[in-house]
N, CA, C and O atoms as a GROMACS GRO file, in nm:
protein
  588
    1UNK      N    1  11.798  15.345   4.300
    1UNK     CA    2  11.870  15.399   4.415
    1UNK      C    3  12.019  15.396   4.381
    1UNK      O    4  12.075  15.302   4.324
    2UNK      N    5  12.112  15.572   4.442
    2UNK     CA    6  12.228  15.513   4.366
    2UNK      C    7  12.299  15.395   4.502
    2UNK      O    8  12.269  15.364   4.617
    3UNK      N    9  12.415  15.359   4.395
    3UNK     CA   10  12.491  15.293   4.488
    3UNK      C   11  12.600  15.384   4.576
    3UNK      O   12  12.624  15.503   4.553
    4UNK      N   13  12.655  15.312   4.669
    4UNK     CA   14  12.707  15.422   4.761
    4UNK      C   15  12.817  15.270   4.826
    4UNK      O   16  12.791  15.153   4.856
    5UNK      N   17  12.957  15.365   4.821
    5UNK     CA   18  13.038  15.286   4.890
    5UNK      C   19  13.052  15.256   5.019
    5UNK      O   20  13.003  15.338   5.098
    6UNK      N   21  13.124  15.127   5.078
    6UNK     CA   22  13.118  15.116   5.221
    6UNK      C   23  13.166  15.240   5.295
    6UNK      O   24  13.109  15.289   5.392
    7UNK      N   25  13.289  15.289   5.232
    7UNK     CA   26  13.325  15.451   5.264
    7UNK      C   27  13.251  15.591   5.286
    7UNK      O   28  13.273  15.696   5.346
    8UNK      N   29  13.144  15.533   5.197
    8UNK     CA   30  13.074  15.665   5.168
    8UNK      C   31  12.951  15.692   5.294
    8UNK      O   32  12.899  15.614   5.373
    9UNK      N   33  12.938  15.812   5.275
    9UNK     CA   34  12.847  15.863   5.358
    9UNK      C   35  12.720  15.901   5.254
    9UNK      O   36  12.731  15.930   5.135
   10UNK      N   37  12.578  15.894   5.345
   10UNK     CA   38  12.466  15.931   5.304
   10UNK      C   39  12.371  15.882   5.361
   10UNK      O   40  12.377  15.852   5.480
   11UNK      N   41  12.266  15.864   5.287
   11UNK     CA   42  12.106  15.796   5.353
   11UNK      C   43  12.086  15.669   5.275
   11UNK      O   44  12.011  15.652   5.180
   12UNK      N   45  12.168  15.582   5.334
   12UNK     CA   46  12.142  15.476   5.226
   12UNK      C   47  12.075  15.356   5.399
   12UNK      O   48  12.101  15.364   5.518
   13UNK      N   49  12.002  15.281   5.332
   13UNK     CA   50  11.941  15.186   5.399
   13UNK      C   51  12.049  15.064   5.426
   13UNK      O   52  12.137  15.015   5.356
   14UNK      N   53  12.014  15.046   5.524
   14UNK     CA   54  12.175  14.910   5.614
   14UNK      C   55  12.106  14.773   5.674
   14UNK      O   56  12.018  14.800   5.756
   15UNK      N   57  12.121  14.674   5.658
   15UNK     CA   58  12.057  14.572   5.738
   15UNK      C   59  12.186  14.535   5.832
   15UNK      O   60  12.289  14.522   5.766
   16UNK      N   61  12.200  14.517   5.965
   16UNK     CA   62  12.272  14.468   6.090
   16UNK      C   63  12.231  14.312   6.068
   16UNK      O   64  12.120  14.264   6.044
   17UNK      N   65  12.370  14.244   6.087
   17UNK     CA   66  12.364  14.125   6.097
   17UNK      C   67  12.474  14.051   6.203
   17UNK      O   68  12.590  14.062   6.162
   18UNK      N   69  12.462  13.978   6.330
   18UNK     CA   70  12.577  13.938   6.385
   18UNK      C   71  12.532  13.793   6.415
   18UNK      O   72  12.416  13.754   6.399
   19UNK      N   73  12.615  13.731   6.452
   19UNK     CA   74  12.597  13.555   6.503
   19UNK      C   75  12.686  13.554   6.609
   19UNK      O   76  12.802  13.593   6.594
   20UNK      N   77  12.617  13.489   6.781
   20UNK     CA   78  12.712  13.445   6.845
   20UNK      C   79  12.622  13.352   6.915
   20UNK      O   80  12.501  13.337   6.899
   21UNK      N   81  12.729  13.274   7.021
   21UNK     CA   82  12.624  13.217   7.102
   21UNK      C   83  12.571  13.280   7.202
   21UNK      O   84  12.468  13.242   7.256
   22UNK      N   85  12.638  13.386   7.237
   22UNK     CA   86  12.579  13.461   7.387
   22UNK      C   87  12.492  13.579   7.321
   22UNK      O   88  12.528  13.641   7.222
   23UNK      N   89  12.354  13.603   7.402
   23UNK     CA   90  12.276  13.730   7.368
   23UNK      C   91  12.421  13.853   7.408
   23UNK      O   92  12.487  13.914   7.324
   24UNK      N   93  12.431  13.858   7.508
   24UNK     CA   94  12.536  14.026   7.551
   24UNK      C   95  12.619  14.089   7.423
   24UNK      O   96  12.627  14.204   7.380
   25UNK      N   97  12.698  13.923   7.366
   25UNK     CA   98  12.769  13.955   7.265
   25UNK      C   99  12.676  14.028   7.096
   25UNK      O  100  12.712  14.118   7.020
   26UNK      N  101  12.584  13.962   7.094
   26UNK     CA  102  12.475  13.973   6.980
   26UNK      C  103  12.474  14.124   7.001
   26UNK      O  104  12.547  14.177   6.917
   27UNK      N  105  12.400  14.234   7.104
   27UNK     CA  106  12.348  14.299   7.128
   27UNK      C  107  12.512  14.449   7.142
   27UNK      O  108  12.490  14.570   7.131
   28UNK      N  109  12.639  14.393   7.164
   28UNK     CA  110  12.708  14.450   7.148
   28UNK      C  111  12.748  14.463   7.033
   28UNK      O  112  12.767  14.583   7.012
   29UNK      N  113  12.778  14.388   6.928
   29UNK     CA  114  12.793  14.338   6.798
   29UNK      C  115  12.678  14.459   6.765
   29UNK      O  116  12.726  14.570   6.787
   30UNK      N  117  12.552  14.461   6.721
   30UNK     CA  118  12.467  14.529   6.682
   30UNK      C  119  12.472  14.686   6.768
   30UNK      O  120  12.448  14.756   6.670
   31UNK      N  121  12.481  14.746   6.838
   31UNK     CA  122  12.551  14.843   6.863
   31UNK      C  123  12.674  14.881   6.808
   31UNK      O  124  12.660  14.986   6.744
   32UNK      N  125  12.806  14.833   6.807
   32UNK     CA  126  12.894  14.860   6.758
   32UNK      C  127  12.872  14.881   6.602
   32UNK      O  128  12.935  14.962   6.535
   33UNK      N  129  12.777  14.799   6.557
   33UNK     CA  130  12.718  14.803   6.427
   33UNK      C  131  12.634  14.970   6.421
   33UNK      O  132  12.682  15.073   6.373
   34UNK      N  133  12.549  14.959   6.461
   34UNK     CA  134  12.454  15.081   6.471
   34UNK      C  135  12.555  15.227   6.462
   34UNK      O  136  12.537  15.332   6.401
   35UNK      N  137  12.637  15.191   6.528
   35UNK     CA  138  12.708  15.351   6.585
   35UNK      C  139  12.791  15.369   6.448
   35UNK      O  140  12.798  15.479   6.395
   36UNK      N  141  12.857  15.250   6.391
   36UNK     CA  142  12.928  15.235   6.264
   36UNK      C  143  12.807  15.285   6.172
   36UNK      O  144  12.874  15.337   6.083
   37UNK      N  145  12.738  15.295   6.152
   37UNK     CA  146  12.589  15.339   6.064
   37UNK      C  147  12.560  15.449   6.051
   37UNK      O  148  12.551  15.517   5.948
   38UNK      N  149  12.538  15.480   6.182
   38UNK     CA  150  12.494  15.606   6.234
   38UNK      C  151  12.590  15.716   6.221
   38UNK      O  152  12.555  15.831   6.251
   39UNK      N  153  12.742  15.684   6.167
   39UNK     CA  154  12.855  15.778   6.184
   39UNK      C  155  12.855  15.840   6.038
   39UNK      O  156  12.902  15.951   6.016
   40UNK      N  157  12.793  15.751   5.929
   40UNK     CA  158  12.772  15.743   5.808
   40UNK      C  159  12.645  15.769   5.735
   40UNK      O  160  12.604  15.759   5.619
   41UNK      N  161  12.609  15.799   5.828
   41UNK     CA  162  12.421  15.873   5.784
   41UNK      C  163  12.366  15.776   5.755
   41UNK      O  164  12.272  15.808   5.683
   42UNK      N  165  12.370  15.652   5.771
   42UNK     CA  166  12.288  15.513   5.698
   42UNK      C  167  12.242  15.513   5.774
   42UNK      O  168  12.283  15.538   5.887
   43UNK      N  169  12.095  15.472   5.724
   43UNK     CA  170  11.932  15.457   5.739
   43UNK      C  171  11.970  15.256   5.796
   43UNK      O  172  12.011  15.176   5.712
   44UNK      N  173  11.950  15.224   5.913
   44UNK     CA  174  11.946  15.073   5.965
   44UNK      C  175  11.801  15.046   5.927
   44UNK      O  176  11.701  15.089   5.985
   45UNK      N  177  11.808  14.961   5.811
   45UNK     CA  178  11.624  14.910   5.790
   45UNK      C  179  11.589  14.810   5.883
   45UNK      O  180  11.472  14.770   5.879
   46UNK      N  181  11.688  14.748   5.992
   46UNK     CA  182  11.694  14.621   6.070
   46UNK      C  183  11.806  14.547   6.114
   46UNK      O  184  11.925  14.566   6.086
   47UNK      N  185  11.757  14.462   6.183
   47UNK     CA  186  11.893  14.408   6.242
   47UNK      C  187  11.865  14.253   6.288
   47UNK      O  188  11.770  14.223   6.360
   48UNK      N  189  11.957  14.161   6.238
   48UNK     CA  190  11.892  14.034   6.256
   48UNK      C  191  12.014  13.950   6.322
   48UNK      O  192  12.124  14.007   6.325
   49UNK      N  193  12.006  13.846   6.364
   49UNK     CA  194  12.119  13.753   6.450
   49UNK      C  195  12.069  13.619   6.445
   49UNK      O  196  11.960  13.561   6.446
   50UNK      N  197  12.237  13.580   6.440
   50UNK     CA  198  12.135  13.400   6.425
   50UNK      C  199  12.220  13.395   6.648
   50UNK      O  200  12.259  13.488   6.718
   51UNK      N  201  12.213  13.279   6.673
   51UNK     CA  202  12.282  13.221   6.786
   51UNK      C  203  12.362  13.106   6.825
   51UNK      O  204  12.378  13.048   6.932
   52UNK      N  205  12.443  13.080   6.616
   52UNK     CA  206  12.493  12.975   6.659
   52UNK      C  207  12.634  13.001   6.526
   52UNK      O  208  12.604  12.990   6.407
   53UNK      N  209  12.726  13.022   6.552
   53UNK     CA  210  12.835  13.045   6.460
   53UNK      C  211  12.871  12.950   6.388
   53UNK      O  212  12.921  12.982   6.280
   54UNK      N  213  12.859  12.805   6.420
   54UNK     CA  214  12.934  12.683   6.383
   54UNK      C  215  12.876  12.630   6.226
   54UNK      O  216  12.926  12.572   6.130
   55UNK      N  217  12.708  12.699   6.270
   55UNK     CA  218  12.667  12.625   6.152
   55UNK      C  219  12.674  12.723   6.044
   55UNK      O  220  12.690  12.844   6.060
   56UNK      N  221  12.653  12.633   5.878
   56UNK     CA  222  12.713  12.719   5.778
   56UNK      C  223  12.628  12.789   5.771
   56UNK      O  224  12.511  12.760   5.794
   57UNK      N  225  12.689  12.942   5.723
   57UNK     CA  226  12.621  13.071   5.657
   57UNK      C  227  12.487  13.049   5.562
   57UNK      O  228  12.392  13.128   5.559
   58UNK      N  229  12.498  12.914   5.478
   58UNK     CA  230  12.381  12.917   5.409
   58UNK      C  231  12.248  12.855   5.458
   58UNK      O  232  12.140  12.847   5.400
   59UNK      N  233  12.297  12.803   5.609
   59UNK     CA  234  12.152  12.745   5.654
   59UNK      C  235  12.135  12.846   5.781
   59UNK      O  236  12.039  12.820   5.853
   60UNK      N  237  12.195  12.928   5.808
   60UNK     CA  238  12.130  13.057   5.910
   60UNK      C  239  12.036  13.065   5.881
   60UNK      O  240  12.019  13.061   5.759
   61UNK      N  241  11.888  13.084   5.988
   61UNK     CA  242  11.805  13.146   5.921
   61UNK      C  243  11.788  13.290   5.931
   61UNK      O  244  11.710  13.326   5.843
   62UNK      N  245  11.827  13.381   5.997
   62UNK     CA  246  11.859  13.526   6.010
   62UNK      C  247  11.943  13.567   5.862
   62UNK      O  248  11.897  13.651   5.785
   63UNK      N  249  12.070  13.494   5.838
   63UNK     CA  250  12.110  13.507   5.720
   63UNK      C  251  12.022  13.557   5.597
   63UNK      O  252  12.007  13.671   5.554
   64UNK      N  253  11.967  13.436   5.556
   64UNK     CA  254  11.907  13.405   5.486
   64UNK      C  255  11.803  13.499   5.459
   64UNK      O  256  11.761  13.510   5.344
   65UNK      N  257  11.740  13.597   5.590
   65UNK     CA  258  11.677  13.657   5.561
   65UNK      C  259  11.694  13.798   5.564
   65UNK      O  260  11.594  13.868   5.554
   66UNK      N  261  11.850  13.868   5.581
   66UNK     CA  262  11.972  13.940   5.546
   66UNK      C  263  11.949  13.954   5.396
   66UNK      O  264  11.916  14.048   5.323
   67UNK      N  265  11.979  13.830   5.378
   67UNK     CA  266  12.005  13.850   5.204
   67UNK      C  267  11.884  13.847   5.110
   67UNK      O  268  11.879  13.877   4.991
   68UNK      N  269  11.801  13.811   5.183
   68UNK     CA  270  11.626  13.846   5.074
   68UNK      C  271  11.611  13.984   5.104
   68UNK      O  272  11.620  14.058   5.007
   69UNK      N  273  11.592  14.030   5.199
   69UNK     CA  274  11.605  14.194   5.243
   69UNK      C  275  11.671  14.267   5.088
   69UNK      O  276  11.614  14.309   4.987
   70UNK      N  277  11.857  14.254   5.137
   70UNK     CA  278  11.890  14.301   4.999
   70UNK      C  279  11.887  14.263   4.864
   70UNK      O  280  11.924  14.341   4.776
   71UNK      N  281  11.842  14.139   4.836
   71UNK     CA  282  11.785  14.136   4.657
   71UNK      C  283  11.657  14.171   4.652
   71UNK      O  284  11.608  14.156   4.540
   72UNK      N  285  11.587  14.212   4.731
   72UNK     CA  286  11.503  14.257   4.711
   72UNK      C  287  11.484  14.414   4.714
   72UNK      O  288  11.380  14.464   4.671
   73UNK      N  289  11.576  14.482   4.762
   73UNK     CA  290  11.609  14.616   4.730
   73UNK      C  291  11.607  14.695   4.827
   73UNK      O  292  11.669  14.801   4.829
   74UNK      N  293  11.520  14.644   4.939
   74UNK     CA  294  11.528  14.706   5.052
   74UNK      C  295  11.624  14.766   5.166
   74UNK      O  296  11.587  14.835   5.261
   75UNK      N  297  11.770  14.719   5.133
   75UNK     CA  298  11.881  14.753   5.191
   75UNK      C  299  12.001  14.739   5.066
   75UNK      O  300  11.996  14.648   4.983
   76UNK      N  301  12.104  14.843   5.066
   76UNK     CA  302  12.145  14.830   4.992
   76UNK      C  303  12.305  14.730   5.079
   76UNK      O  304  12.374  14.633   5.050
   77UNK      N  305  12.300  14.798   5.157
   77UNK     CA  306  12.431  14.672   5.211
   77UNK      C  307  12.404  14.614   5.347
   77UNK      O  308  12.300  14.634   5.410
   78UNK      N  309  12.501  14.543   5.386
   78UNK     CA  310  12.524  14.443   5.524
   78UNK      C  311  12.636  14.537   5.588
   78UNK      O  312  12.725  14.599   5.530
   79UNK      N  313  12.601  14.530   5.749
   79UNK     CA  314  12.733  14.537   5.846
   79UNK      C  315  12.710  14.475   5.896
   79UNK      O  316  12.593  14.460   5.932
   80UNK      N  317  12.824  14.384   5.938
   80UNK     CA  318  12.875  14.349   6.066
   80UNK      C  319  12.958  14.361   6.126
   80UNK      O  320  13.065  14.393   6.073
   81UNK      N  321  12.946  14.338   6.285
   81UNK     CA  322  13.073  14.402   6.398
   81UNK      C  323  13.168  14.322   6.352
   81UNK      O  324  13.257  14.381   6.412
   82UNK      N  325  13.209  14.262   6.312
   82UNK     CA  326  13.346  14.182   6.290
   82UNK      C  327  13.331  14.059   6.192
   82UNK      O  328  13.224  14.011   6.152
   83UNK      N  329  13.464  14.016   6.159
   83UNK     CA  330  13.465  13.953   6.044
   83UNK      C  331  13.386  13.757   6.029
   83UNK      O  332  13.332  13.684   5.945
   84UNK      N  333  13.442  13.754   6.216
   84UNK     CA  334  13.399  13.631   6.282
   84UNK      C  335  13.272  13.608   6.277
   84UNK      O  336  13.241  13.489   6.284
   85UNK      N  337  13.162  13.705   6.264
   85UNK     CA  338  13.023  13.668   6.240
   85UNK      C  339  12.965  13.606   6.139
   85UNK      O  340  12.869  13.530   6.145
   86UNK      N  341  13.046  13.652   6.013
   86UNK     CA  342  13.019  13.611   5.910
   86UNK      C  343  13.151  13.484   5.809
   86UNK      O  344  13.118  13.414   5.714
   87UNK      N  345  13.251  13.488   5.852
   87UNK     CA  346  13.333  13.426   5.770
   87UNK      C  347  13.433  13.368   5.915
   87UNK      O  348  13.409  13.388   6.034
   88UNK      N  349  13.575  13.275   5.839
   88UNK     CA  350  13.648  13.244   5.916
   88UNK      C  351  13.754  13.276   5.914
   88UNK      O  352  13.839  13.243   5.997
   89UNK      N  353  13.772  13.346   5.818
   89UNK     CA  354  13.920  13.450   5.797
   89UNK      C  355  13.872  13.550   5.709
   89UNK      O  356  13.761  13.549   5.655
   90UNK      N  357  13.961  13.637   5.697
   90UNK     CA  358  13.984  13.761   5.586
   90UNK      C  359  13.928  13.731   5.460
   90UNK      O  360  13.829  13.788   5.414
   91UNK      N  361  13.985  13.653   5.412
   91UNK     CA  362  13.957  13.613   5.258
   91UNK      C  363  13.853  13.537   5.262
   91UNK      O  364  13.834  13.615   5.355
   92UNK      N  365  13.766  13.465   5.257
   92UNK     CA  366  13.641  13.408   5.321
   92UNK      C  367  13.584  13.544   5.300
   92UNK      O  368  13.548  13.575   5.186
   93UNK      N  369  13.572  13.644   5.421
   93UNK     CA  370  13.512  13.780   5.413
   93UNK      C  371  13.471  13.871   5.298
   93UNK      O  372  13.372  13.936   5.265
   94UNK      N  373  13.602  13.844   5.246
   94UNK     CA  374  13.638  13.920   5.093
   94UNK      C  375  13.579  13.866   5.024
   94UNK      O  376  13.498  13.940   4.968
   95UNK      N  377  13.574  13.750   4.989
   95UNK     CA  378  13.512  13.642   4.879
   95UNK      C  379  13.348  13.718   4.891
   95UNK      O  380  13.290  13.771   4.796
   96UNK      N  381  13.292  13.708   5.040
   96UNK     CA  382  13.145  13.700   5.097
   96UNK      C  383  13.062  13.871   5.021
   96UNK      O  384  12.958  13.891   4.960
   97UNK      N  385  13.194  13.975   5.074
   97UNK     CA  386  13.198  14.093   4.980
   97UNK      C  387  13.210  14.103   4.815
   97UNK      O  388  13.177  14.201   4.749
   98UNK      N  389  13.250  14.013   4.778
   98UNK     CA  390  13.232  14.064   4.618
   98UNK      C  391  13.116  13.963   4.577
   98UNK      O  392  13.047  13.992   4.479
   99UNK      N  393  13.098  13.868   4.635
   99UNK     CA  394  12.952  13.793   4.631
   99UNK      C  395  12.874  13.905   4.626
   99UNK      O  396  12.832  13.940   4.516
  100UNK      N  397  12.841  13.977   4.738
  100UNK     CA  398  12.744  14.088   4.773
  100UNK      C  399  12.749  14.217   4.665
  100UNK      O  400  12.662  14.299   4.634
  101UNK      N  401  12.879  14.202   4.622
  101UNK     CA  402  12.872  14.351   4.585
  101UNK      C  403  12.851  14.299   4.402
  101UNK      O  404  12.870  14.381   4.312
  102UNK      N  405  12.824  14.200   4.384
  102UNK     CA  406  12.819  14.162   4.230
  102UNK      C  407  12.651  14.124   4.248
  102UNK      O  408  12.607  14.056   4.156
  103UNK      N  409  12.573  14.153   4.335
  103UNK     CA  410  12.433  14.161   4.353
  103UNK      C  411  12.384  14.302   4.386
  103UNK      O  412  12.270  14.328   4.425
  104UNK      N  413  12.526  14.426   4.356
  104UNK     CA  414  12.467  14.557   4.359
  104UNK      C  415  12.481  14.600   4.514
  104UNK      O  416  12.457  14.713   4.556
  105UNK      N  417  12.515  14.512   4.574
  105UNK     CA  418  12.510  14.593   4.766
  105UNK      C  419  12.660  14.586   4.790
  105UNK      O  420  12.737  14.543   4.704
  106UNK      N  421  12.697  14.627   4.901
  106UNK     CA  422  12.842  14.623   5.024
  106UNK      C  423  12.806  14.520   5.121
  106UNK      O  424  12.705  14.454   5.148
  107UNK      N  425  12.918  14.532   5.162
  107UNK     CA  426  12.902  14.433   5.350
  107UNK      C  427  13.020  14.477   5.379
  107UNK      O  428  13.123  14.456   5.316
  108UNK      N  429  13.004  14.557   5.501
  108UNK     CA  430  13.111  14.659   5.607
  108UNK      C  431  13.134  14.590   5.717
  108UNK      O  432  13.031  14.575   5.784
  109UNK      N  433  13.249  14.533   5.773
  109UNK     CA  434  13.282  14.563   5.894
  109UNK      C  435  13.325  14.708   5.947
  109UNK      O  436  13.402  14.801   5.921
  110UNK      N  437  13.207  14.660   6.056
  110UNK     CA  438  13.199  14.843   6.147
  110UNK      C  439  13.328  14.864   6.268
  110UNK      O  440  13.331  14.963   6.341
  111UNK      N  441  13.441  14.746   6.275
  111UNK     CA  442  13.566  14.767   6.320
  111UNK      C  443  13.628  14.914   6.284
  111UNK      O  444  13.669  14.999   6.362
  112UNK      N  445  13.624  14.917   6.140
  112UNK     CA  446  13.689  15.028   6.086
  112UNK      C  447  13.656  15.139   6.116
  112UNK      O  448  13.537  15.166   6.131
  113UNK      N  449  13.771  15.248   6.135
  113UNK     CA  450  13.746  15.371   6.210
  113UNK      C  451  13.615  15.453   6.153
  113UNK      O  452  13.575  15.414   6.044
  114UNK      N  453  13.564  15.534   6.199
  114UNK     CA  454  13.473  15.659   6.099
  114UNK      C  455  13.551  15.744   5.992
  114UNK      O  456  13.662  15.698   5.964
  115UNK      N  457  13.518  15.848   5.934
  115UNK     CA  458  13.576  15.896   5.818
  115UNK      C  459  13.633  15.977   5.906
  115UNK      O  460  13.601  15.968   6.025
  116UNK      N  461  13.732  16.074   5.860
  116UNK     CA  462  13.798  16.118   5.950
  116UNK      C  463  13.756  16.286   5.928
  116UNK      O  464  13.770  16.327   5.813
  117UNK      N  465  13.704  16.386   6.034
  117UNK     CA  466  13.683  16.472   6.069
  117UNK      C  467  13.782  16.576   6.098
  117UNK      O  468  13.854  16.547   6.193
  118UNK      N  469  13.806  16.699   6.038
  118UNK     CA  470  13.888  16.758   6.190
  118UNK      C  471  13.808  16.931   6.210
  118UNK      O  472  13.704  16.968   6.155
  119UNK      N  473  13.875  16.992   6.284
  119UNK     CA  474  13.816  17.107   6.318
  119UNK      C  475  13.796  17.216   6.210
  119UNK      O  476  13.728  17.318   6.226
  120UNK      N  477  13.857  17.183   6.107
  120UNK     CA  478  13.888  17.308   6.013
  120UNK      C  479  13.797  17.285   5.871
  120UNK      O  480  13.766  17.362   5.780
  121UNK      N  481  13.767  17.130   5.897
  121UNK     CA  482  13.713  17.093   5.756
  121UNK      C  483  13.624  17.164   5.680
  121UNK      O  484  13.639  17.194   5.561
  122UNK      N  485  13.517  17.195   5.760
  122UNK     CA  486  13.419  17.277   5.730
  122UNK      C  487  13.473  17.428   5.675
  122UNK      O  488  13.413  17.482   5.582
  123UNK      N  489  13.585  17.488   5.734
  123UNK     CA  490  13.568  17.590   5.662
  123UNK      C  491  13.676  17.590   5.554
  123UNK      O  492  13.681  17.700   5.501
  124UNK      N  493  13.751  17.515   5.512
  124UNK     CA  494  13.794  17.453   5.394
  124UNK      C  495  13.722  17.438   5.297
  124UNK      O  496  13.728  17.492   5.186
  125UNK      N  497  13.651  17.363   5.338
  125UNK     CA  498  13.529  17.359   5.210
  125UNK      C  499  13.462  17.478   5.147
  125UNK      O  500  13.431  17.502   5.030
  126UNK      N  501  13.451  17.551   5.268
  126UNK     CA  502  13.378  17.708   5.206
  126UNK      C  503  13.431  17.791   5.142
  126UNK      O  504  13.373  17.869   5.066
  127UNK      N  505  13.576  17.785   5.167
  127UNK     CA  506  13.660  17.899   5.115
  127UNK      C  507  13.695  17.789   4.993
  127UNK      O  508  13.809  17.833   4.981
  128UNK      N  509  13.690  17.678   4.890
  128UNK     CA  510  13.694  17.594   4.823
  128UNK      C  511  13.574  17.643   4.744
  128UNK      O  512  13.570  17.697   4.634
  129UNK      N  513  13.497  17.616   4.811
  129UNK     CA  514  13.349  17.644   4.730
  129UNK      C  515  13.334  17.757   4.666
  129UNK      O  516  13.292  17.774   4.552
  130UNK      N  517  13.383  17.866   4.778
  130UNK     CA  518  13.358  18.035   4.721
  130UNK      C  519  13.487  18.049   4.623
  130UNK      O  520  13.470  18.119   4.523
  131UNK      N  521  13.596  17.997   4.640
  131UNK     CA  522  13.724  17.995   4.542
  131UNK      C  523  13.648  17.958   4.386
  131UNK      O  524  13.654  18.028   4.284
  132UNK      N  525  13.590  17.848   4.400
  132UNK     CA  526  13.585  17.785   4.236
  132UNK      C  527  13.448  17.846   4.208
  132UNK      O  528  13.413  17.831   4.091
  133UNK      N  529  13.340  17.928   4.306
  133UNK     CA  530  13.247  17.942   4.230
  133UNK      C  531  13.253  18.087   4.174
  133UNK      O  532  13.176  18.147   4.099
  134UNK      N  533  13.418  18.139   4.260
  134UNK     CA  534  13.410  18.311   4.191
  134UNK      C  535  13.379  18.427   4.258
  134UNK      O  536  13.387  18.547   4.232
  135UNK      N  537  13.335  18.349   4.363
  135UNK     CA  538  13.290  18.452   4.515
  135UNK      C  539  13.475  18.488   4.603
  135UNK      O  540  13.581  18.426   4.613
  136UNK      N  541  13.426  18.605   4.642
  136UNK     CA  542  13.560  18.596   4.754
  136UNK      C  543  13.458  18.676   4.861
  136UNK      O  544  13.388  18.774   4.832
  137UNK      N  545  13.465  18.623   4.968
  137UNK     CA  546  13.396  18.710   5.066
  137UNK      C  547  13.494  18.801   5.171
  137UNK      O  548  13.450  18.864   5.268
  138UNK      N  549  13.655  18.793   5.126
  138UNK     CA  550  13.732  18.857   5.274
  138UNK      C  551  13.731  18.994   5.180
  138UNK      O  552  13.702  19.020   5.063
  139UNK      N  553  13.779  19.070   5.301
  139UNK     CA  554  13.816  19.206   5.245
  139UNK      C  555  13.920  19.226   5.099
  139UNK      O  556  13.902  19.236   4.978
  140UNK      N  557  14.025  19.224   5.184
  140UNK     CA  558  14.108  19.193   5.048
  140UNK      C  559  14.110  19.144   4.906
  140UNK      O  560  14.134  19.024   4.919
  141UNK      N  561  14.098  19.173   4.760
  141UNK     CA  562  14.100  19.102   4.670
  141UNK      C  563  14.148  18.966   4.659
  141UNK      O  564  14.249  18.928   4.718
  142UNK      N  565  14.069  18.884   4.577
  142UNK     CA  566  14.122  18.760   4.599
  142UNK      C  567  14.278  18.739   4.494
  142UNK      O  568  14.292  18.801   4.388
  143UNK      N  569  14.363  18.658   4.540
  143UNK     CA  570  14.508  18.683   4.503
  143UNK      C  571  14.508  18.693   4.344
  143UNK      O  572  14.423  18.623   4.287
  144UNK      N  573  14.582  18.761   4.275
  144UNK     CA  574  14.564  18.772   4.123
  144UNK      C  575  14.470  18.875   4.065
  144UNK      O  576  14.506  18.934   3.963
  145UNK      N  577  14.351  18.903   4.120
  145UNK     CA  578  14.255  18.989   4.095
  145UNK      C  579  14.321  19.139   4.126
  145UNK      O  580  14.385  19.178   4.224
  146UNK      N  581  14.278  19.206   4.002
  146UNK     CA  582  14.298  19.340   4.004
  146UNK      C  583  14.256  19.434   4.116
  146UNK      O  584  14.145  19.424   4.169
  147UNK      N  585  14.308  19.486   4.137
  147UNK     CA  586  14.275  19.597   4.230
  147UNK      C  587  14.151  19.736   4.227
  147UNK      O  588  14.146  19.816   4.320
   0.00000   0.00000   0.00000
């Protein structure tokens, strides 16, 4: 399977992971997660939660079973709604990410905006596409071309 960046868009398989003590929060966390997924064409193979933040990351048992998921191939990365689910600062986070990503997967916080869209993109691309493949479809010759 290829790999695919947290940036990237496609059909890549996602495991949801959040920790809090309140269900409302869990269930928002995993939504905010989902919609972050879903903006990116990723396939959610699941979604797991522990209910207790305090204790360490390596005795979660939701964790724990996060991360057999992806060495085992079945997901290629982790999201979570925020950084607090999983670490206690930034760098902590970062560390937790190149852990992950030196086992071949990502781990996204779904904070971060979607890719950015605008109205014209689409036909940018076409007149891009028909430019380099040699096509011109307007009336007019395309600029440089003989008459």
């Amino acid at each position: 399977m290829p790999k695919s960046s947290p940036g990237g868009i496609g059909h890549v398989p996602v495991a949801i992971y959040s920790c809090a003590f309140e269900s409302t929060a869990v269930r928002e966390a995993e939504h905010r997660a989902r919609r972050y997924a879903d903006a990116r064409h990723w396939h959610v193979a699941g979604a797991w939660s522990d209910d207790n933040p305090c204790v360490p990351l390596d005795v979660r048992p939701a964790w724990a079973a996060v991360t057999s998921t992806l060495s085992s191939g079945l997901v290629r990365g982790i999201i979570v709604a925020g950084i607090s689910h999983l670490a206690d600062d930034a760098a902590q986070f970062a560390a937790l990410g190149v852990l992950i990503r030196d086992r071949g997967g990502f781990l996204a916080e779904a904070t971060s905006p979607p890719p950015r869209r605008t109205a014209g993109r689409q036909e940018r691309r076409r007149v891009l596409l028909e430019a380099s493949s040699g096509w011109w479809l307007w009336k007019d010759p395309a600029p440089g071309a003989a008459s």
